[in-house]
Each structure stands twice: as C-alpha cells, then as structure tokens.
N, C-alpha and C positions, 0 to 999 in steps of 0.2 A: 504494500500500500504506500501510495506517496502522500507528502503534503508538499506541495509544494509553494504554501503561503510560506512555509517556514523558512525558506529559501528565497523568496521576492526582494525585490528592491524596496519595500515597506518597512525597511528597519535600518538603525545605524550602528556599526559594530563601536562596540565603545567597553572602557571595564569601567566598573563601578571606582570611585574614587578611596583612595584608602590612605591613611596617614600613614606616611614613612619612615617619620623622623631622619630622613637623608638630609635637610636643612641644616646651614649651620646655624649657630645657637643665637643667632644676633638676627635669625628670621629670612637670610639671604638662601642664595642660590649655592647649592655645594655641584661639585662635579660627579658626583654619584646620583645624585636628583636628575640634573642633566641627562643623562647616563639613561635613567632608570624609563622615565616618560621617553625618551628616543627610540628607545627599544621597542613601545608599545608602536610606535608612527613608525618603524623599519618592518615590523612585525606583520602590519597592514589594517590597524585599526584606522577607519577613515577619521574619526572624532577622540581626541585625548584628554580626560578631564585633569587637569591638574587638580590634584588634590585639595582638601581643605585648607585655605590660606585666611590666616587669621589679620583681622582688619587694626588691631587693636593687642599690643605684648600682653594684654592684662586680659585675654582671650583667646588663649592659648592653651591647644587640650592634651598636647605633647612639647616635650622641652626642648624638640630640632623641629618645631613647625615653622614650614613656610613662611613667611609675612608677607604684606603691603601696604605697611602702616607707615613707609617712609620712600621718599625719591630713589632714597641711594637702591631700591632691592628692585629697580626698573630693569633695568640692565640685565639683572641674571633671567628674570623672567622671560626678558625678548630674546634671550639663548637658546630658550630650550623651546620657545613658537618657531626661531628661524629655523632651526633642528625639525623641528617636527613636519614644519611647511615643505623642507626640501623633499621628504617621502610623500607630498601628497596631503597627511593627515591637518584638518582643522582643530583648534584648540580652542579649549575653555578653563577657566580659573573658577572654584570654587570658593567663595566669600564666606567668611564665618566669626562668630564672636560667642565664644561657649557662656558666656557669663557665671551661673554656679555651678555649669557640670564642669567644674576642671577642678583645680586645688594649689594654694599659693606656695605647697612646691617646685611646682613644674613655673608658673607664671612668677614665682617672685614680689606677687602684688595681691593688694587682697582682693578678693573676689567682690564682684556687682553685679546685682538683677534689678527685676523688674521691682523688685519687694525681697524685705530681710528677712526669706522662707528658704531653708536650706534643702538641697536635693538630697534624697533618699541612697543617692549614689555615693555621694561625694560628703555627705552631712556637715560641711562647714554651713559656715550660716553668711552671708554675703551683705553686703553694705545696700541698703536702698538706692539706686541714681535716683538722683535731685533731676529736676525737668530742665533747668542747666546741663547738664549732665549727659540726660537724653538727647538733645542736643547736638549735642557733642559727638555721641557714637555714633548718631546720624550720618554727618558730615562725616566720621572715619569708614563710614562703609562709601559713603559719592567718594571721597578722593581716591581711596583704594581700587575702586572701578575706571574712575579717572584713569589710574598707573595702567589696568591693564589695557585700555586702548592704548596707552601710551606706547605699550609694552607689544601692537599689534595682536593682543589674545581678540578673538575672533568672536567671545560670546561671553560673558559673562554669568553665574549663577550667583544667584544668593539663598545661602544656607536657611530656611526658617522651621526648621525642625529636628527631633531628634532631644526635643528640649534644651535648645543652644538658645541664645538671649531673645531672638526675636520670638521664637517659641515660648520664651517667659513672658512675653507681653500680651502676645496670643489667648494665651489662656486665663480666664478667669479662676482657674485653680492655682496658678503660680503667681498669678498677677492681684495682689492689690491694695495698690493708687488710690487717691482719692483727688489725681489733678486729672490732667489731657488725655494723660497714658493709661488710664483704667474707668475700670467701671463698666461700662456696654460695651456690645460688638466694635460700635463706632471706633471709640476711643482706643481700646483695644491694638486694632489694627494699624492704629495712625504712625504708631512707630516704622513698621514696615510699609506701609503705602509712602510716609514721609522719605525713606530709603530710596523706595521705587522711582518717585517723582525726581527726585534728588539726582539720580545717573541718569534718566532718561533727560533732563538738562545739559549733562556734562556730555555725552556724546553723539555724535550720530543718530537717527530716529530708525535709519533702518539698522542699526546693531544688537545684536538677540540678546534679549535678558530673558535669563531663564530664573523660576521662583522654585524651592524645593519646599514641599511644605508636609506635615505629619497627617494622614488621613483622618485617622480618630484619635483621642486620647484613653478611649476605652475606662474612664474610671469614672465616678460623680463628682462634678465639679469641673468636667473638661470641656474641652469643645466637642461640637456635635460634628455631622456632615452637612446637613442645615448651614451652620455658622460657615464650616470651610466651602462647602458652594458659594455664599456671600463674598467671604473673602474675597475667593478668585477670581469673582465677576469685577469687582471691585482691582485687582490685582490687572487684568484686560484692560480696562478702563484705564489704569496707569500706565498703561503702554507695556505691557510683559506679553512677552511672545511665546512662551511657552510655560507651561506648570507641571513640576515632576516631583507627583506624589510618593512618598516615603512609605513601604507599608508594611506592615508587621508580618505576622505568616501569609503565607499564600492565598487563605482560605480570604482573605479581607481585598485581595487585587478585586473583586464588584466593585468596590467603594471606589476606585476609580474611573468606573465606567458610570458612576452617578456624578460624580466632578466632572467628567468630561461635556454630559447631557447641560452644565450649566455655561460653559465656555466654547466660543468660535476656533480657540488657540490650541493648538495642541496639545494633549496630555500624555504625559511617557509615566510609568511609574520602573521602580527599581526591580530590574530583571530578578525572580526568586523560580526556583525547581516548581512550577506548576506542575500539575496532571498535563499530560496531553491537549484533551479536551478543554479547560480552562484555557491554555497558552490560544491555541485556535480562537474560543471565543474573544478573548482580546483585541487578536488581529484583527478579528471582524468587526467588532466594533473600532477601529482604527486608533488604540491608544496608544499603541507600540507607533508606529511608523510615518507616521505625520509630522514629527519633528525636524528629521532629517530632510523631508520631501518640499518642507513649509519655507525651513530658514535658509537651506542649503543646496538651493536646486542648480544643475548645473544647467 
C-alpha cells in the first residue's frame, strides 16, 4: 500500500529545534554551533531552525545558550545563514525569554515573571516585572529580531510556550497583574501582540514571523482552546504569518486542527510519532504543509 501524501511536496523537512549549549558563554557564536546547524543544510534539510536564542542573559534556560541580546552576536549568527544559504537551506532563529523556568545558576541573575509565582519545575520564586519593566522585554524581543534580519535569518519565530515568559503572561494561572498585563484575555495577550506589532515595524512586511504557542494548558486555571483561537486570530491580525502549535502527546494534535479552523495562516504543529491514520488526517486537513508552500514558494 502507498501513501503517497507522505511523500508530497506538502511539507518542509526541518528538525525540531533543541538547545545545545555549543554557544559560548557570553551568548555568541562558537564554531561547533556553526558546525552543528551546517551539517543539518549539507545534510538536505530545506528549513534550519536555529535553536532557542535567548533575547535577554536573564532568560537563559542553558548556560552556553545562544543570544541576541547584543550587536556584537550579529556577526556569528550571519555565519552560520551564509553557511547554511550556500547548501540551499532557509533559516530561522528561535526567540525566547524563559522567565521562571530557568534558575539563577545557569543565568546568574535572579529570575522575573509575569507574577512572584514560582514554577513547579524550577521552585525559585521570581521577582514580579514592574510594567516599566514589561516594557522593556518588549523592546529586547523587536531588537533581537531586528539582529536577525540584520543577520539575513530568513524568518523569525517567537517562542510563546512551553511556559517560557510570554507563556506566563498568557495564562491566567501564572499570570496575576493587576495593571495592563493581567486580568482578561485582552490584557493578557498585550505582552505578546505588543512583541508582534513591535518586529512587524522593524522589518520588512513580507518577512515570516512565525508565533509558537502551547495548545492547552490542560489544568484549572489555564487557558482554554477558546482563549488560544482568540489569540491567534488576534496574533493574524498583527501580521504573523504562521502559528506553530506546541503539543503535548499525540493524542491532543485535533487541537490543532481547531486552531487552524480559526486562522487564514498556516498552522504546523511539532512533528510527534502519530498512528498512521492521524498523520494522514492532518495532511488532509492541511496543517503540516502550508507553511512551506505559503512563505517559501519558489
């Protein structure tokens, strides 16, 4: 028996992005990082995600992570795009700001969220951001995006799940404010739409911003599919081109195909071992392979 949707031009070979710690410790470009992403573009991956790159030292979920929280790590970044350009492959930079899931070993600084509610994981207890503050991480996710056009990356993502900081503002379980940044969906959200709106000023209008965001939160007190449909419509609206839902076991990849019924944009979620049957039904309803075909057409 064939399938031969599995094989179509409906999809883009890519690996999931995974922290290395090949960076050296001051957040730049090592020649083993170099090295490591080249291999994937020589190998024949058409799309390389560069992995989670933290916009901010004080948001750091490993102690050789990447950065672009400064000019000088331009340069090593546009290394490993013209590397990866010469095999063909496009590249994208993963944006990220862990807030309380890290620990002020690895960062050296003490930890800040949405609210002074310590993760389950990690159990320090993190310093509230003042709306100064908020602010602030704003502008350190635009000019980080800033670097990577700078830096010739091809697409930009911004991390907003996995319970990494904008994931703390996200949710009414992690989150609560009692200024801009909390309270309703609205407010909620404003951190990350303010994000959005933010790069979609600093570059180009046809440059991909891809949104990653947590399907459910699955406990009381989190956000719904409800909520994340809103979101993302709202996330469209700001001009994101694509939304790639995060999802827990396999059995939960439906919930992407109810996000995607809310959005024009394409939806990818993070490739997991389906049954058979399930992977099929995806393709069919076009979650997988409209990313590639949208942003990337030749």
């Amino acid at each position: 028996m064939g399938f031969p949707k599995l094989l179509s031009p409906n999809k883009i070979e890519s690996l999931e992005p995974m922290g290395t710690n090949y960076a050296n410790q001051d957040g730049s470009v090592s020649q083993r990082l170099i090295d490591y992403h080249v291999a994937k573009a020589k190998g024949g991956f058409g799309f390389v995600i560069i992995e989670a790159t933290a916009v901010d030292p004080c948001g750091k979920t490993i102690a050789n992570q990447l950065g672009l929280w400064s000019n000088e790590h331009i340069a090593g970044v546009k290394k490993i795009v013209d590397e990866c350009h010469k095999y063909g492959s496009k590249v994208s930079v993963q944006l990220c700001h862990a807030g309380r899931e890290t620990n002020a070993l690895i960062t050296d600084i003490h930890l800040v969220s949405s609210s002074a509610t310590p993760s389950p994981k990690c159990l320090e207890i993190p310093s509230e951001l003042t709306t100064e503050e908020v602010y602030g991480i704003i502008q350190k996710f635009v000019d980080a995006a800033r670097r990577c056009w700078d830096a010739s990356v091809d697409a930009v993502e911004v991390h907003a799940a996995y319970g990494y900081l904008i994931d703390q503002f996200l949710s009414s379980r992690m989150n609560k404010r009692v200024d801009e940044f909390g309270g309703n969906l609205e407010n909620r959200m404003r951190f990350l739409l303010l994000i959005i709106q933010g790069i979609r000023q600093q570059v180009d209008n046809a440059y991909p911003i891809i949104v990653r965001i947590s399907d459910e939160e699955g406990s009381s007190g989190g956000f719904s599919i409800t909520e994340i449909s809103t979101i993302v419509r709202h996330l469209e609206d700001a001009g994101v081109n694509a939304i790639l839902v995060s999802t827990r076991p396999g059995y939960l990849a439906y919930l992407a195909e109810k996000i995607k019924k809310s959005v024009k944009i394409p939806v990818i979620i993070k490739f997991l071992l389906l049954p058979l049957a399930d992977t099929l039904n995806l393709i069919s309803q076009r979650i997988f392979g409209r990313l590639a075909r949208r942003i990337w057409s030749n």
